[in-house]
Legacy VTK file of the C-alpha trace (Angstrom):
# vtk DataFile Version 3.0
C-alpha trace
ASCII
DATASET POLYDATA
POINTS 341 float
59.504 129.712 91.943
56.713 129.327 94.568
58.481 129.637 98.299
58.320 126.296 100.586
55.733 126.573 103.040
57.763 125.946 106.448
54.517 123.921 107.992
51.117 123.191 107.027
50.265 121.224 110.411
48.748 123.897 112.401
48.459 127.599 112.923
48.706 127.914 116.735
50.102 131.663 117.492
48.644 133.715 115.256
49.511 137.872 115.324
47.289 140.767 113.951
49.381 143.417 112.770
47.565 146.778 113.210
44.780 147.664 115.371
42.164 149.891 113.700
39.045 148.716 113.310
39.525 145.752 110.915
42.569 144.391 112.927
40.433 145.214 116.370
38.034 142.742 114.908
39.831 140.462 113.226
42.048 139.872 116.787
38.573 139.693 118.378
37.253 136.943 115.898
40.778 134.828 116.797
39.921 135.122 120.623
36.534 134.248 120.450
38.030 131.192 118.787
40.452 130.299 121.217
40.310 127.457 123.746
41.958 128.739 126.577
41.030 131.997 128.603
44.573 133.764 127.776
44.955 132.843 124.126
48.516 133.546 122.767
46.794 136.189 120.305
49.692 139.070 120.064
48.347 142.487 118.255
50.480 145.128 117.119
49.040 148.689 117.872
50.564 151.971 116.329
48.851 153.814 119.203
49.671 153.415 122.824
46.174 154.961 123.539
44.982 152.168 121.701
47.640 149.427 122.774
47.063 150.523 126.786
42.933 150.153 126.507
42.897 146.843 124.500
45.183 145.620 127.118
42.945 146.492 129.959
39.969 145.038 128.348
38.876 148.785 127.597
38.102 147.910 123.747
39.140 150.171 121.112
38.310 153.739 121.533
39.575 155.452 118.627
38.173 152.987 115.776
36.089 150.652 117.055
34.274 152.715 120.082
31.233 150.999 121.718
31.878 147.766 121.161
32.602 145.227 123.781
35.722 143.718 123.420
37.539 141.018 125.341
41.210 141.757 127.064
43.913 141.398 124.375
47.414 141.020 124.272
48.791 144.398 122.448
51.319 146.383 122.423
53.284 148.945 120.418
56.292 146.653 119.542
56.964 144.944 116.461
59.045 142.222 118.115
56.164 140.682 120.427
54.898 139.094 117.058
58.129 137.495 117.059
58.036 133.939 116.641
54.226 133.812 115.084
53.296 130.718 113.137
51.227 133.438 110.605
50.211 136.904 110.737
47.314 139.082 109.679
48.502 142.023 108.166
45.774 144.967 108.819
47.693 147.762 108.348
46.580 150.380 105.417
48.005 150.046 101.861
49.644 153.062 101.640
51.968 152.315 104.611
52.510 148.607 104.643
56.037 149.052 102.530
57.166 150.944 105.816
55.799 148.622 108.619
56.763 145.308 106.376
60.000 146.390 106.442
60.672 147.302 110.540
59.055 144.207 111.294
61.518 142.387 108.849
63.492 140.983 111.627
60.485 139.646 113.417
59.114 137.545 110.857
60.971 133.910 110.210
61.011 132.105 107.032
57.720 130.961 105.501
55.284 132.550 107.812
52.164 132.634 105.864
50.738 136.369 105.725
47.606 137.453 105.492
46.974 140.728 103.925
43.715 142.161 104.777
44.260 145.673 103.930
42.467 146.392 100.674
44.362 149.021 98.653
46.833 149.451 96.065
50.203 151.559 97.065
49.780 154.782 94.946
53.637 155.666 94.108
54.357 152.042 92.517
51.212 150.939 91.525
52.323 147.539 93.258
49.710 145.394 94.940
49.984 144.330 98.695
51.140 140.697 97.613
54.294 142.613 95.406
54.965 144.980 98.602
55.326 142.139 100.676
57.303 140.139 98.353
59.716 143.149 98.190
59.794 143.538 101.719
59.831 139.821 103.235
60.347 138.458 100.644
60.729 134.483 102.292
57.264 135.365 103.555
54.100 133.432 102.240
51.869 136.140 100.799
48.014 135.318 101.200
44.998 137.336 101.126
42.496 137.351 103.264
38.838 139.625 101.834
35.343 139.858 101.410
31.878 141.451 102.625
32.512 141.968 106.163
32.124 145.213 108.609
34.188 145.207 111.785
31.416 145.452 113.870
30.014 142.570 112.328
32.872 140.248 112.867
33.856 141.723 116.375
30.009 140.813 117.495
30.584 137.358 115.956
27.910 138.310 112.845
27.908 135.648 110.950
30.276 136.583 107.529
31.953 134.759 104.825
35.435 135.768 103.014
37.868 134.681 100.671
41.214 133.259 101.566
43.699 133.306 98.688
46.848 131.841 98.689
49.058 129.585 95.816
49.766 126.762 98.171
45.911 124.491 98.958
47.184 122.833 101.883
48.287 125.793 103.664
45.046 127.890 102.506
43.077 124.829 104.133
45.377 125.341 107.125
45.139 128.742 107.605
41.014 128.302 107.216
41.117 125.752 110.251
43.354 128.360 112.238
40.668 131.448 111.923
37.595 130.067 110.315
35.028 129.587 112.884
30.972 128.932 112.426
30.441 132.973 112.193
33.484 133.681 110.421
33.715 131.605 107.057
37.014 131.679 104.648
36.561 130.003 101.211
39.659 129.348 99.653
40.944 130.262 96.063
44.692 130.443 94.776
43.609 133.319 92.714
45.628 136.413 94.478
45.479 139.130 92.180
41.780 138.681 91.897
41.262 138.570 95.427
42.937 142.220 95.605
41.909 144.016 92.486
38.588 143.382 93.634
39.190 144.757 97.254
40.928 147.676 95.695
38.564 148.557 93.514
35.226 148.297 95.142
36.494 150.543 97.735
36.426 153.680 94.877
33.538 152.716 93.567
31.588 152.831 97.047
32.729 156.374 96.980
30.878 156.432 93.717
28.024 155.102 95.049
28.158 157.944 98.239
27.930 160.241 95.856
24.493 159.211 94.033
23.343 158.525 97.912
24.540 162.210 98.989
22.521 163.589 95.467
19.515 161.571 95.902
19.563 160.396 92.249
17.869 157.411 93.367
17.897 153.711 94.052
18.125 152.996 90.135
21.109 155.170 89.825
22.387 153.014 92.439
21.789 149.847 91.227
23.353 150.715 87.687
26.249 151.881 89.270
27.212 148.748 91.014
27.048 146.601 88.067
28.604 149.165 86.021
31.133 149.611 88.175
31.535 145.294 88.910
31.916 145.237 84.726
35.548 147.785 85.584
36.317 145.940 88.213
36.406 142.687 86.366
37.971 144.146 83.569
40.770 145.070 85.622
41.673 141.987 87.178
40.996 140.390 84.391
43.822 142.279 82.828
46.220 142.042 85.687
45.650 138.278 85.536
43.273 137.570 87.738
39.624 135.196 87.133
36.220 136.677 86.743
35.165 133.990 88.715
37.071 134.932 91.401
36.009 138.321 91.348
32.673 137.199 90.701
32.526 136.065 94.247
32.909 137.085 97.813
36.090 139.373 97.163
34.559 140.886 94.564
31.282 140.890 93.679
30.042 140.335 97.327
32.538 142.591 98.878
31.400 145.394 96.089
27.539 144.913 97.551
28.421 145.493 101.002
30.475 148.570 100.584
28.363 150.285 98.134
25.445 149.700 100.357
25.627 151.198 103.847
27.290 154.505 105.165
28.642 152.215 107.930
31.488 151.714 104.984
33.937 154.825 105.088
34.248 154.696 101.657
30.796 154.884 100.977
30.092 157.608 103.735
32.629 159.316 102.412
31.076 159.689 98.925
27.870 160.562 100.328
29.216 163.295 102.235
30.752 164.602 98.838
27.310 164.210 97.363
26.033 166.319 100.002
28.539 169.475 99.381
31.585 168.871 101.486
34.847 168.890 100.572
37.352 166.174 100.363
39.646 167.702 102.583
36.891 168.438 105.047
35.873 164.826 105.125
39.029 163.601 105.399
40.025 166.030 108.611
37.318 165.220 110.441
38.442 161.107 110.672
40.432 159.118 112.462
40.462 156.197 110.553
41.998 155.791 107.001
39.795 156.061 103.346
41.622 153.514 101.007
39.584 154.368 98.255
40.993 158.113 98.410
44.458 156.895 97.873
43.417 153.787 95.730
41.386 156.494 93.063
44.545 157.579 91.653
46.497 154.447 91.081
43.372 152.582 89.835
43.143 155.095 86.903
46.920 154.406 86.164
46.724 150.881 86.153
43.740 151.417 83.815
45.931 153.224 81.301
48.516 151.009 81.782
46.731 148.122 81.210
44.803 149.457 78.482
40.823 148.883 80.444
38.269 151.779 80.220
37.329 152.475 83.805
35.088 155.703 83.557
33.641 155.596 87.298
36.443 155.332 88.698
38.191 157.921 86.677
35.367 160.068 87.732
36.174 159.746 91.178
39.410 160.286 90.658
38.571 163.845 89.058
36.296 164.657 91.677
39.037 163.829 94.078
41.934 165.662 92.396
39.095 168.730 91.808
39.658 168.252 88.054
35.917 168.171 87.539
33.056 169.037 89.685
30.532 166.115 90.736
28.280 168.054 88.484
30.576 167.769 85.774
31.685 163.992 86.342
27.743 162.557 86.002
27.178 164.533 83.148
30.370 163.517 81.382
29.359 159.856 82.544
25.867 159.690 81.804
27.424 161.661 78.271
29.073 158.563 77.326
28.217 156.557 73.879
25.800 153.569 74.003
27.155 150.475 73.720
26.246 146.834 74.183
26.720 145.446 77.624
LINES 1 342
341 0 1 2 3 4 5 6 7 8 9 10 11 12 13 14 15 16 17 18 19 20 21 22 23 24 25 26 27 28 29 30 31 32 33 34 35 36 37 38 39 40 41 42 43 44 45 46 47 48 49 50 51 52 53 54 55 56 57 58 59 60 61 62 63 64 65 66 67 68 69 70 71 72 73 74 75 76 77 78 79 80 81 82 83 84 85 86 87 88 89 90 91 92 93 94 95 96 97 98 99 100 101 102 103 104 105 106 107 108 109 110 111 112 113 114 115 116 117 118 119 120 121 122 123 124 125 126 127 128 129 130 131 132 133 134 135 136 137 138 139 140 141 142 143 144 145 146 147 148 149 150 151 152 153 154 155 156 157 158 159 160 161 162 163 164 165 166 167 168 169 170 171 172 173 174 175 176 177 178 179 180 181 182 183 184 185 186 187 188 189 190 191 192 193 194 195 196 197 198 199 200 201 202 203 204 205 206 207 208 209 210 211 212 213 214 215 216 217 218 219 220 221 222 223 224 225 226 227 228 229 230 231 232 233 234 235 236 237 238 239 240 241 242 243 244 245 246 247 248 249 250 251 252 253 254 255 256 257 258 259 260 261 262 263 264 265 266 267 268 269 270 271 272 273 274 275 276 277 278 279 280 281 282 283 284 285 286 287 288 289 290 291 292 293 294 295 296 297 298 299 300 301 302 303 304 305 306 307 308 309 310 311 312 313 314 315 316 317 318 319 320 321 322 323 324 325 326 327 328 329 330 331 332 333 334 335 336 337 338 339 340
């Protein structure tokens, strides 16, 4: 039974749960927005480091360092988003169950929430939308995703993302309250769509890292991202999602971006594999979190489950869980049978 939307007149008090890079720009993207010189912006920091410089107009010096931010409202307590007419949930997959459920008795009924973490949790195999609806449950899961770097949006780039949500009037809403001529939602009511494809283009930019990091070419490249797009749309098509959706910016578009620049920590992270580092290497020398590390393994066991040949990604999950070489995982991929398209 869908969940009665408590108001679909307005979103005037918006909070951004999390402050890495994505929530940094995100909160900077609803300020730029605002009318008023002290916007009513709240943003929930896990840092104080972070928390104290954001609220002295110091930016973000942990994950979003050099860029010019304006002073925000944060702080390191759940209960200042108290009272928000919708939040943006930006913290990463694998520990949303935990921070969904302190800020439990922060949250009143029907407050829309954005998820803009792009992951799946690795223990359930549950999607962001089912961890939410576990957690807050009289929450109104939407998803917010799409081709778009935090520097990018922070600057005011112009970018375009989807908004998904079941209810239209609320996902036109919720488009007034953050869209803005740089920053462009498009609406869909396709959820699952909307998050298989942010989950999985994140392990295949890892994939594509790799060929960077080897210097198998721009060909290589190219095959692998519409390769990879045919898993991806497999999947969701299998979990119940729309190849149109996932056609689009969540998918498709998002999948381009990734897999394009080592300014995407997936990505970079594949091409440093490519390039003879370890995982564990790569991963100690970051602050910020890899989804598509933690997204490998659960991708490959919602593939099984679901009954969808993904070979890239179970590559990269080999290569992660250093079951197979990267040697080994291209020849055992380019090994494969031909087949029609």
């Amino acid at each position: 039974m869908q969940q009665r939307v408590k108001s679909v007149t307005g979103y005037t008090r918006i909070g951004v749960l999390g402050a890495g890079a994505w929530g940094t720009a995100l909160a900077a993207s609803l300020y730029a927005k605002a009318e008023t010189s002290a916007p009513d912006i709240p943003i929930w920091a896990l840092e104080p480091d972070v928390a104290s410089a954001l609220s002295q107009g110091h930016g973000n010096p942990i994950y979003l360092k050099n860029v010019p931010l304006p002073k925000m409202r944060a702080s390191t307590d759940l209960a200042d988003l108290a009272g928000c007419d919708a939040l943006l949930a930006v913290v990463p997959a694998q520990f949303a169950r935990s921070v969904f459920t302190q800020l439990k008795p922060h949250v009143t009924d029907g407050t829309p929430i954005l998820l803009c973490a792009k992951g799946i949790e690795r223990d359930s195999l549950s999607l962001m939308t089912d961890v939410l609806r576990e957690t807050l449950p009289n929450a109104i899961p939407s998803v917010l995703s799409g081709p778009s770097f935090a520097a990018d949006v922070s600057k005011g780039l112009p970018t375009a993302v989807t908004l998904a949500c079941e209810d239209k009037a609320l996902g036109q809403a919720l488009m007034d309250a953050i869209g803005q001529p740089g920053f462009r939602p498009y609406w869909t009511n396709d959820l699952i769509g909307a998050e298989v494809g942010g989950a999985v283009k994140n392990v295949l930019a890892i994939a594509c890292g790799i060929v960077e990091g080897l210097d198998l070419g721009k060909s290589a490249h190219a095959a692998l991202i519409a390769r990879g797009f045919a898993e991806m749309t497999r999947l969701g098509v299998a979990m119940g999602g729309r190849a149109e959706t996932l056609a689009g910016l969540c998918g498709l578009g998002d999948l381009v971006l990734t897999c394009s620049s080592p300014q995407s920590r997936n990505m970079s992270f594949g091409l440093a594999l490519g390039q003879g580092q370890s995982a564990q290497e790569i991963l100690a020398a970051r602050n910020a979190v890899t989804e598509g590390v933690a997204t490998a393994p659960a991708l490959v066991a919602l593939a099984h489950k679901h009954a969808v040949e993904m070979p890239i990604c179970e590559a990269v999950n080999a290569i992660l869980s250093e079951t197979m070489t990267v040697s080994d995982a291209i020849t055992a991929l380019l090994a494969r049978p031909y087949k029609g398209e």
